[in-house]
N, C-alpha and C positions, 0 to 999 in steps of 0.2 A: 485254708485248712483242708484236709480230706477228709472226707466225710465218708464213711464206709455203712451200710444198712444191715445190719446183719439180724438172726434169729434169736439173739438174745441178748443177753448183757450181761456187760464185764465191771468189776467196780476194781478197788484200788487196792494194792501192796506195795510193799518196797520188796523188789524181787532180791533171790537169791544172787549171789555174788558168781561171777566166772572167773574161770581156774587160773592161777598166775599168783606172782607179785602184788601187794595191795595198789603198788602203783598201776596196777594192768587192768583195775575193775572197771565193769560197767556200772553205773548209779543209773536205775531204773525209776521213776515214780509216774503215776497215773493219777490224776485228780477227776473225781467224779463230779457233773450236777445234773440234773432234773429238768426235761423240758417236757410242761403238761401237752403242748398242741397232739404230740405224740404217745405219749405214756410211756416213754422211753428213756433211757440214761445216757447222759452225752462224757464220754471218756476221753481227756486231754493227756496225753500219755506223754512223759519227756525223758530220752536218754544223754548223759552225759558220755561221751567218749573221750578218756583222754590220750592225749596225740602218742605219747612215750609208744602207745601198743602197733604201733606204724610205723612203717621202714619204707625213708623218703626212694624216689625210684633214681636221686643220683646225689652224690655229694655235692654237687654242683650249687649255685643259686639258685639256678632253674627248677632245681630238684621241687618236685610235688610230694603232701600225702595224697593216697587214694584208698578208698575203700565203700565196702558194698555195705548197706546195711539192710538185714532183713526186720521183717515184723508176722509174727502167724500168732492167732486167737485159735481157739479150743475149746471148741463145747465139754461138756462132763464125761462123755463119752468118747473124746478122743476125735469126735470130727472136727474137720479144720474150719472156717467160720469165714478166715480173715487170712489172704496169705500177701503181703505186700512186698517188695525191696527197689531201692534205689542207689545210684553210684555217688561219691559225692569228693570231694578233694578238699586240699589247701596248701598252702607253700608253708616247704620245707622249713624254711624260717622259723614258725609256731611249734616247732615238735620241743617242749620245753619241759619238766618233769611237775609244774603247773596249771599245765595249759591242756584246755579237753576243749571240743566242741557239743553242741546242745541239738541233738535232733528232735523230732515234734511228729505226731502222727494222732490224728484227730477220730473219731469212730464214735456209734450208737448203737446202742443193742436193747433186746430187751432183758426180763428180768432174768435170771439163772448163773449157775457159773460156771465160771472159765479159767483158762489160763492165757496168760498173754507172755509168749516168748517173744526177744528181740534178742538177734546178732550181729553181731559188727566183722568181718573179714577184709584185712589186710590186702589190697591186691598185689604188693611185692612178697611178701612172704608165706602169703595164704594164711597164718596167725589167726585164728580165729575167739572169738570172747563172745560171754552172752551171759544175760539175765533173764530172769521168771519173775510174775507176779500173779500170785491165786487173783482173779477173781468175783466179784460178788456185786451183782446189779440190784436199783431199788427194787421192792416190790410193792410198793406204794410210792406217793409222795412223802416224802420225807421234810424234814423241819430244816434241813438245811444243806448245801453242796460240802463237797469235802475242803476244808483249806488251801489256800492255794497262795504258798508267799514263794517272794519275787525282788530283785534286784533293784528293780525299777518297775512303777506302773504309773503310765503318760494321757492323759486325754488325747483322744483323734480329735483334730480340728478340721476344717475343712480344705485348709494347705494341706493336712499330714493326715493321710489316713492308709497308706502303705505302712504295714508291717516292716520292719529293717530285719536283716538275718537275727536268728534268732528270738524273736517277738512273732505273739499272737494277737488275734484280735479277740478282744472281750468286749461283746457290745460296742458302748462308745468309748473304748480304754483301747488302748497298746499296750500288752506285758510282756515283760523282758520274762524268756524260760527259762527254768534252772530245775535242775532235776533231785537237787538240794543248794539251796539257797547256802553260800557260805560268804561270810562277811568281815572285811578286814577294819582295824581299828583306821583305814581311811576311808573307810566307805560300812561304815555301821550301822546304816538305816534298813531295816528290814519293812517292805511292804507286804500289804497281805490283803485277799480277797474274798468275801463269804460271799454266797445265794442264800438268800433265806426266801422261803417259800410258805404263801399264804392265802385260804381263800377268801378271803375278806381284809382289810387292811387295819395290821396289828401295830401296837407300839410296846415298848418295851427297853430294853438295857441289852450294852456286849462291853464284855469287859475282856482284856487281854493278859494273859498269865504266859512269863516263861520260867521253866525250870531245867535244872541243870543237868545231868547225866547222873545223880543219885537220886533225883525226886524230888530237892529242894526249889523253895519257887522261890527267886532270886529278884524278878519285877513281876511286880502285880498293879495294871491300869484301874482308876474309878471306872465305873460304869459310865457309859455314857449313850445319854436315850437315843433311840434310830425307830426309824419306821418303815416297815415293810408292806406295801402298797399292795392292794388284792393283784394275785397273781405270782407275786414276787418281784424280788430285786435285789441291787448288788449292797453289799456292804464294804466298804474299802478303807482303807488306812494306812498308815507307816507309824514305827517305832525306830527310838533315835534308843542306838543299845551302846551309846558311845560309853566304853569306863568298863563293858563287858570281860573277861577274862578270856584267853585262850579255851575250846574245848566243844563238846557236844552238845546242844537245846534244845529243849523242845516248843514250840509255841503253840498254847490253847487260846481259841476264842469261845468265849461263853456267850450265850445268844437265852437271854431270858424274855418270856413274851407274855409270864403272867403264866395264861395257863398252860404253857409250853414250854420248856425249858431244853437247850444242848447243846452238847460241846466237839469241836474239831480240832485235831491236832496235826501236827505237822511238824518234822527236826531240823535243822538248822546248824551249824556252827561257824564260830569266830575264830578266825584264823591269828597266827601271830603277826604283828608289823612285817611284812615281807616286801621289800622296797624292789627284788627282783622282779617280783608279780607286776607291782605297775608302771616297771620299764619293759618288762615285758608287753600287756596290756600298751602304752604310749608307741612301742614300735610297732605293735602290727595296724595300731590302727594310723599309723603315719606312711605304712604301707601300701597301704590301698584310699589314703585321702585322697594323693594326686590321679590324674588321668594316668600319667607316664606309668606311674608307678603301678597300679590296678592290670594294666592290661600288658606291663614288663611282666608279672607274676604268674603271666600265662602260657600253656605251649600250643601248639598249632591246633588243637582241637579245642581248645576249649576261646579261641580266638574265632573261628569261624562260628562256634555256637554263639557268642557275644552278635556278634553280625548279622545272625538271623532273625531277630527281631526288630531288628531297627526295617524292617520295609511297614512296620508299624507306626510308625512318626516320619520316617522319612521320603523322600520322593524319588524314582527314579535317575533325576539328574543329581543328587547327594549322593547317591551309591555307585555311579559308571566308574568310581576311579579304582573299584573290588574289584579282585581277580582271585581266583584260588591260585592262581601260578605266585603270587606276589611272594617276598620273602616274610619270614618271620618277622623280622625287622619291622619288615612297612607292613604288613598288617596292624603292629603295634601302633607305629607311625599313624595309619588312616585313624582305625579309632579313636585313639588320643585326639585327634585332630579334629574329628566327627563333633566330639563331646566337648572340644576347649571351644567351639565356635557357638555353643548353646551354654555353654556357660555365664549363669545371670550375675556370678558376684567372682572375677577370674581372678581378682586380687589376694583369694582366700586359699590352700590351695585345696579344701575339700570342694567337690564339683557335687551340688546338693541333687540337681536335674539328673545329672547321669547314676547316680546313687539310687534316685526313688525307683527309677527306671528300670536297672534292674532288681532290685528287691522286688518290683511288680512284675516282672518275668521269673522270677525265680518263684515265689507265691502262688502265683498262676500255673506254673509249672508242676508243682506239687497238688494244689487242689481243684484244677481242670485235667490234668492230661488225661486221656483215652486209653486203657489200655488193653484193647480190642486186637485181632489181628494186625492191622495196621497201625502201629502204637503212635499218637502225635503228642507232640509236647503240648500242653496246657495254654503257649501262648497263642497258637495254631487256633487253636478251637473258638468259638464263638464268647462262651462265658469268660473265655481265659483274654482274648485280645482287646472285649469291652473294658476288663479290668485294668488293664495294663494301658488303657487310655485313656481312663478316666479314676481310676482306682478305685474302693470302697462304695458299691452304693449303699446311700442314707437310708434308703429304706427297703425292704425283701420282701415278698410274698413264697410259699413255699407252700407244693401241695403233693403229695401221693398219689398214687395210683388207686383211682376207686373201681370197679367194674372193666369197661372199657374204654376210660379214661384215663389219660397218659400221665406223667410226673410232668407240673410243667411250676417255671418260675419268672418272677416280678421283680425285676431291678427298677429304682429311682434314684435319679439324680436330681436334688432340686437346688446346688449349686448352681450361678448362672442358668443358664437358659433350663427350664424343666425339662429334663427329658428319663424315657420307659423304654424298657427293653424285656420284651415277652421271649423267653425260653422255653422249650418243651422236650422232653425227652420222647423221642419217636420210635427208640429201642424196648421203650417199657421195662426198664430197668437197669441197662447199661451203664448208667449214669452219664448215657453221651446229647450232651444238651445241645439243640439246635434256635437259633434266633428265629424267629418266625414272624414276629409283628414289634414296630417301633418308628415312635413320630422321629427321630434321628434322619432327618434325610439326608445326611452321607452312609447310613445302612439299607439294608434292603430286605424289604419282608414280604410274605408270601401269602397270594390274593387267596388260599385256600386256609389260611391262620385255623378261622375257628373250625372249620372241620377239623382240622388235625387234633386239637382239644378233647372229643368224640364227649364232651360234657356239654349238652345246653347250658347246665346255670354256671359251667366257668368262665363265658363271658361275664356272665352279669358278679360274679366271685371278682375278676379283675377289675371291672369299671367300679364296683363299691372301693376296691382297696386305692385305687387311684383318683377314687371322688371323680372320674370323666364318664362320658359317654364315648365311647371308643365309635369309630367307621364302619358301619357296615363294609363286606368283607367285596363285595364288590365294586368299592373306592379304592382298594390297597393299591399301590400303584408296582 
């Protein structure tokens, strides 16, 4: 996720609509929740793009969408906070008058408000679309995060803890994002996600209501008891809305705690049997199962970026047979070829290895890159290439800048063999994280570690959260 720090905070709207056809809008929504370490509000913000507002760059097969999309936050007064954009594509194939992609932009602020614009711009026709959403950070701890329903929501296990496009990470979950959940009579089950926040550990009832687009409540769940552990925690579920009619919803969860009571909402709708949708939906993703087919979908640029990460798993003698002279063809060729010889189950033809692989470069890409004078892609960077070789770590340490000590951070793996990986930001704010100490002895870390720190107790801050006695700093090798 990207994580942006800014001077205040943003809470949730559904933004204003951009000019066009209703087929040409953007669906904006931001889901807010609370994290006390900080006394800050952490904002999950999701845009829906649909393809129709994109004009492929050929008739051709080959043909791509492309387009840019911006993101700027807005103090009350008009200063900018937050200014981000990124380039992103898809084949032409998906431009279907159903079919949108789901963008994701992650950020923390504190309390006050804002506005959050985001744009989406066509790079063939310059076409430009956008949405607004006032707004409004906690200003305390609040009783609960904002709602947050979803398509799907998966446990991480310790096989699967990359994100797949479109999915974030919640904790120990995987949620599929949707900027509004909409659901067809073959896929009716609405999931959904509360925070409830506590300082001492409560019990109590949540009961689930939906109502229709006049007010009427159409399902209404028993209560059923949950407990919110001092600190807080998630509250999760699904709803089967199978027999629902065509139309607009809205979904409340009620969160009773005794002496606390409150409710969140969130809209939703049920689409009609649409049998185009998930032939559509079966061909793109029969599109991009196979190898062939994944890296046919691409043109010469976005073939050679596929290529740059693999000196990340790969060895020098795996790669002698690249050349940028090669044709399109065989660039396609080598890849496919790279990935069907790491293929653990070839009989199938989705290739699961070469799938996680990049989903952990694209991830990485978005919540490491650099974007300093010399801008590096996310998998380039330290935090971005541990990830993408080992994915997800179990457990995080996370600290601020106190005085003249720097922002530095704590990855654990305690899959197979245990291993820590100490980060530190040496820019004091850049967000540009450097490796500095790690038992990984295929990494390398640097015999001045805890100087760099410029904190005495965050060593002894690291060795508590790691339960070890870390090396004195002139062992580091």
């Amino acid at each position: 996720m990207l994580v942006f720090w800014l001077t205040a905070l943003a809470a949730l709207g559904l933004g204003g609509q951009g000019a066009g056809q209703p087929d040409a809008q953007l669906v904006l929504r931001a889901v807010r929740s609370y994290r006390a370490e900080q006394g800050r509000t952490e904002v999950n913000a999701f845009v829906q793009i649909p393809y129709m507002v994109l004009d492929p760059t050929s008739d051709g097969s080959e043909g791509l969408l492309s387009y840019r999309v911006s993101v700027k936050v807005t103090d009350s007064t008009g200063l900018t906070l937050l200014q981000q954009s990124w380039q992103n594509h898809a084949p032409a194939e998906v431009r279907r008058p159903e079919a949108f992609a789901v963008e994701m932009v992650k950020f923390s602020l504190a309390p006050g408000r804002y506005r959050l614009d985001v744009g989406v711009e066509d790079s063939v026709s310059g076409r430009h679309v956008g949405s607004s959403a006032d707004l409004e950070g906690f200003t305390a701890v609040p009783p609960a995060s904002d709602l947050l329903l979803s398509p799907k929501i998966r446990p991480a296990t310790a096989d699967d803890t990359v994100p797949r496009p479109a999915e974030l990470r919640w904790g120990r979950m995987l949620v599929t994002a949707a900027a509004q959940l909409e659901l067809t009579p073959l896929r009716p089950t609405a999931f959904y996600l509360l925070e409830a926040y506590a300082a001492r550990e409560e019990t109590g009832t949540l009961s689930i209501r939906v109502m229709d687009g006049g007010g009427k409540a159409v399902m209404t769940t028993a209560p059923s008891k949950v407990t919110v552990p001092a600190g807080g925690g998630v509250l999760k579920g699904q709803l089967d809305l199978t027999g629902l009619p065509p139309g607009q919803y809205t979904m409340t969860a009620g969160l009773d705690l005794g002496t606390r009571t409150v409710e969140r909402s969130a809209v939703f709708a049920m689409a009609p049997l649409d049998e185009t949708l998930e032939k559509d939906v079966a061909n793109r993703r029969a599109l991009i199962e196979t190898d062939e087919g994944y890296f046919g979908a691409m043109n010469e640029e976005q073939l050679n970026a596929a290529k740059g990460p693999l000196i990340l798993v790969a060895s020098s003698r795996d790669l002698s047979g690249w050349s940028k002279d090669l044709s399109l063809r065989a660039k396609r060729r080598f890849l496919a070829d790279f990935w069907q010889r790491r293929d653990q189950s070839p009989n199938t033809p989705a290739n699961e290895i070469r799938q996680q692989f990049y989903e952990a470069v694209a991830y990485a890409d978005k919540a490491y890159g650099e974007q300093g004078r010399a801008r590096v892609p996310g998998w380039r960077t330290d935090r971005g290439r541990i990830y993408v070789k080992n994915g997800s770590p179990e457990e995080t340490l996370e600290r601020q800048a106190e005085g003249r000590s720097v922002p530095y951070e704590v990855w654990r793996y305690r899959r197979g063999k245990d291993r820590y990986y100490i980060f530190a930001d040496r820019t004091n704010g850049l967000n540009i994280f450097q490796l500095i100490y790690s038992n990984d002895v295929k990494e390398n870390s640097l015999p001045n570690w805890q100087e760099i720190l410029h904190k005495e107790d965050a060593v002894i801050d690291i060795e508590r959260f790691l339960g070890l006695d870390l090396p004195p700093a002139s062992s580091v090798r």
